[in-house]
C-alpha positions in Angstrom: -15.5 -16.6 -9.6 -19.0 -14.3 -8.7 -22.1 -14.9 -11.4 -21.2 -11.5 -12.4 -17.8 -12.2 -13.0 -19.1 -15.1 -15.2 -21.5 -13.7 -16.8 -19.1 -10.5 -18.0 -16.5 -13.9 -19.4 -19.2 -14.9 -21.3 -20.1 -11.8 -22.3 -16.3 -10.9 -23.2 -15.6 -14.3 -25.3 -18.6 -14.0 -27.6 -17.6 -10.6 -28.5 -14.6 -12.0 -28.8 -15.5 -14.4 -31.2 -17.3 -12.0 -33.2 -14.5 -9.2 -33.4 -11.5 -10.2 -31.9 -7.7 -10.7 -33.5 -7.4 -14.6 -34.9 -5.7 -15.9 -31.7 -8.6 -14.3 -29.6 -11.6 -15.8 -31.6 -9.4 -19.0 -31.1 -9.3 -18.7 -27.4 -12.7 -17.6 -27.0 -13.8 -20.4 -28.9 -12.2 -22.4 -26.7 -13.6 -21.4 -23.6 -17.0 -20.7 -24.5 -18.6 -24.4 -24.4 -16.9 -24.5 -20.5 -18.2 -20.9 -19.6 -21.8 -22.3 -20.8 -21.8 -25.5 -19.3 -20.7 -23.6 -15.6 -23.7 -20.8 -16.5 -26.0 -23.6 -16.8 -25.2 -25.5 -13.7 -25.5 -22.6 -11.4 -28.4 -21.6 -13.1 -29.9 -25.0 -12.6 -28.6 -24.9 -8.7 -30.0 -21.4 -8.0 -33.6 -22.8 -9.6 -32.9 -26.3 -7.4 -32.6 -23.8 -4.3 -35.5 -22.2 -5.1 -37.7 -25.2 -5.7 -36.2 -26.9 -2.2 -37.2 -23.7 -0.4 -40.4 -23.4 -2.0 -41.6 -27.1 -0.9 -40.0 -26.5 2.8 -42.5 -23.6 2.7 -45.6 -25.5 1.4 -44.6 -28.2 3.9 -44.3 -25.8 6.8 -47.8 -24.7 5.8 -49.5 -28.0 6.2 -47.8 -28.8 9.6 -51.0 -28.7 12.4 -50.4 -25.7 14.7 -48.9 -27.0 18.1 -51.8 -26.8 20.9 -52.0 -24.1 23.4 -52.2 -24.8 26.5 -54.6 -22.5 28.7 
């Protein structure tokens, strides 16, 4: 499943929760705590990626430039 796809679940089940039939606030209910817990961790993997790339960067900065030859 896309970001997208999971952010338009979560999107879905809390207005689900707020104005759906019984057995749809149930089921929303349900899956709201695992839909949160999965937006979290890729939100928390996208800002680890970032963070990694960002240091590889900084790193690549502070390397000495290889000597030219002439």
């Amino acid at each position: 499943m896309t970001d997208a796809e999971l952010a338009t679940l979560h999107s879905n089940s809390k207005r689900l929760m707020d104005a759906g039939t019984a057995a749809q606030q149930k089921a929303a209910e349900a899956l709201i705590p695992s839909i949160t817990a999965e937006l979290s961790a890729r939100s928390e993997a996208v800002a680890a990626g970032k963070a990694q790339a960002l240091a590889l960067r900084r790193a690549n900065k502070l390397k000495p430039s290889p000597a030219v030859a002439g």
